[in-house]
C-alpha positions in Angstrom: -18.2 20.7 8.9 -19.0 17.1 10.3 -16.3 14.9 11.0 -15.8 11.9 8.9 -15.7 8.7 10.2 -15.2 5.1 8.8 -12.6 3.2 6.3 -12.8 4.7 2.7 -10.6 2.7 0.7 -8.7 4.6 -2.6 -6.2 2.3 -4.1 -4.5 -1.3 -3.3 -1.3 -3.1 -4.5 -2.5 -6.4 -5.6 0.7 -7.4 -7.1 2.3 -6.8 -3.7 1.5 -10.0 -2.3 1.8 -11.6 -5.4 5.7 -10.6 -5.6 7.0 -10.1 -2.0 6.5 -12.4 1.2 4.6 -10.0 3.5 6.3 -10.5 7.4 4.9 -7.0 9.1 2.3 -4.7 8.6 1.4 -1.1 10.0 -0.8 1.4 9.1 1.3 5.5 8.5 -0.4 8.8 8.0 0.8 10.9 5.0 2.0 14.6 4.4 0.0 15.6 1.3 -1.0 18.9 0.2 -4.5 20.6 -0.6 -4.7 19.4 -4.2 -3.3 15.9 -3.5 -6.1 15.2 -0.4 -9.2 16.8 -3.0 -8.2 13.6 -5.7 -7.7 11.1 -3.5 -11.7 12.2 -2.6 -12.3 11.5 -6.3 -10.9 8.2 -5.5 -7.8 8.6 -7.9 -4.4 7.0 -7.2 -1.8 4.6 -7.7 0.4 2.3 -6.0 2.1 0.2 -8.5 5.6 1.8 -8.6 5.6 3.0 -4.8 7.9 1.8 -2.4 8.8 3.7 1.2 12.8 4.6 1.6 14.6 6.0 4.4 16.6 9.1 4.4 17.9 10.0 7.7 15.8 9.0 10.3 12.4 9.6 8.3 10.2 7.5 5.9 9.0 8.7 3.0 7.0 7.4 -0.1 8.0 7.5 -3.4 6.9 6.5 -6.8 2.8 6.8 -5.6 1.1 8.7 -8.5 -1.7 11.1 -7.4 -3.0 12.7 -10.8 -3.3 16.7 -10.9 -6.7 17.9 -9.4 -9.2 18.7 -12.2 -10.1 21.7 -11.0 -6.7 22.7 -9.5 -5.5 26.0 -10.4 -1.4 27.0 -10.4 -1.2 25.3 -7.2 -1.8 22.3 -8.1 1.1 19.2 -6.6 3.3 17.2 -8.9 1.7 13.8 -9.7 4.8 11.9 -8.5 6.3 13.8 -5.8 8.2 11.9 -3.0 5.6 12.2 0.4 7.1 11.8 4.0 5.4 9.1 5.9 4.4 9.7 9.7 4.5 7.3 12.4 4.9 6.8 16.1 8.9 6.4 17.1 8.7 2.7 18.0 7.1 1.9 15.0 9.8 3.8 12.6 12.7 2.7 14.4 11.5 -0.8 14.1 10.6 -0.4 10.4 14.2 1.0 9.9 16.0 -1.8 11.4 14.0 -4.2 9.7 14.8 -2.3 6.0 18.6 -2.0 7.1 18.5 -6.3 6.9 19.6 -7.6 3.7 16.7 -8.2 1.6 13.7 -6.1 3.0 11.9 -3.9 1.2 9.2 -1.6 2.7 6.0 -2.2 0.3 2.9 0.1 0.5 -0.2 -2.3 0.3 -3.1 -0.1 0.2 -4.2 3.3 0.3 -7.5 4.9 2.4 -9.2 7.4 4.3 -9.6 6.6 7.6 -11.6 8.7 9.8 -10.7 12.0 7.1 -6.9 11.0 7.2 -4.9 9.6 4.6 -3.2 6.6 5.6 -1.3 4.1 4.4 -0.5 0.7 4.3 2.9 -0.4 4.7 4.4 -4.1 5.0 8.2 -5.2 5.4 8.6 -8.0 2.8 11.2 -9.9 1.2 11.1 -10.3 -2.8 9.4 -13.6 -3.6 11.8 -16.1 -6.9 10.0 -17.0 -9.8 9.5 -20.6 -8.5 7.6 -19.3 -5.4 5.1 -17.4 -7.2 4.7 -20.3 -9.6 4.1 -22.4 -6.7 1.7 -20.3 -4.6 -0.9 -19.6 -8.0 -0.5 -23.5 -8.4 -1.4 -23.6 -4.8 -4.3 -21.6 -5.2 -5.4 -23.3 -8.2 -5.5 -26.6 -6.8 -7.2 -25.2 -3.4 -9.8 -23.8 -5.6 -10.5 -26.6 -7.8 -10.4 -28.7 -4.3 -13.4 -26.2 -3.1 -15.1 -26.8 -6.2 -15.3 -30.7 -6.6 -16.3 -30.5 -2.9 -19.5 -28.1 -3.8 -19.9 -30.2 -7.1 -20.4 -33.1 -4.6 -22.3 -31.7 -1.7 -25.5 -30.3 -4.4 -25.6 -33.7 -5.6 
């Protein structure tokens, strides 16, 4: 069998950035079963409720729903079952001291294939008030009416 290569993406969390400020990023394989890797190939899953949690001194993702595999027979995984996360030491002790900080929430951001693996996106974020997301889509409202008015000018 040929080895893939390249960045397929699967599934983002767009409301991620919308709702948390994003401080760190880094990229973590997954532990998935049989099933779980064949429909993520169909392109099929969700990061909406996930978050990452530690439990001892090992990450794991919860809340991602993966839907049964269509053709899956009595094997088949559970669409919402908790799925350890694996990265280098370094990295998961610094992720750990960063979630033990008041405030911090490990947030996956995005789901893909990279080189045939599964990996996964995760950011260390602190939960955004109502008046800062009010003020960043005003932000981006006025920078976009900003870019128009200067195209509106530059064709005339």
């Amino acid at each position: 069998m040929v080895k893939q290569t390249g960045h397929k993406p699967i599934a983002q969390n767009r409301k991620a950035r919308h709702d948390y400020h994003i401080d760190d990023v880094v990229e973590a394989g997954l532990v998935l079963t049989g099933t779980e890797v064949k429909s993520l190939r169909l392109g099929r899953a969700s990061l909406v409720d996930a978050f990452a949690a530690v439990k001892g001194r090992e990450l794991w993702l919860q809340g991602m729903h993966i839907p049964e595999y269509t053709h899956g027979t009595w094997t088949n995984h559970e669409p919402r079952r908790t799925r350890k996360l694996l990265l280098h030491k370094d990295e998961l002790e610094k992720l750990i001291k960063a979630v033990e900080q008041q405030g911090v929430s490990l947030i996956p951001l995005s789901l893909y294939f990279k080189d045939g693996y599964a990996k996964v996106e995760l950011a260390t974020g602190r939960g955004k008030k109502d008046y800062d997301k009010r003020h960043a889509l005003a932000e981006r409202q006025s920078n976009r009416e900003a870019q128009r008015a200067l195209a509106d000018r530059s064709r005339r």
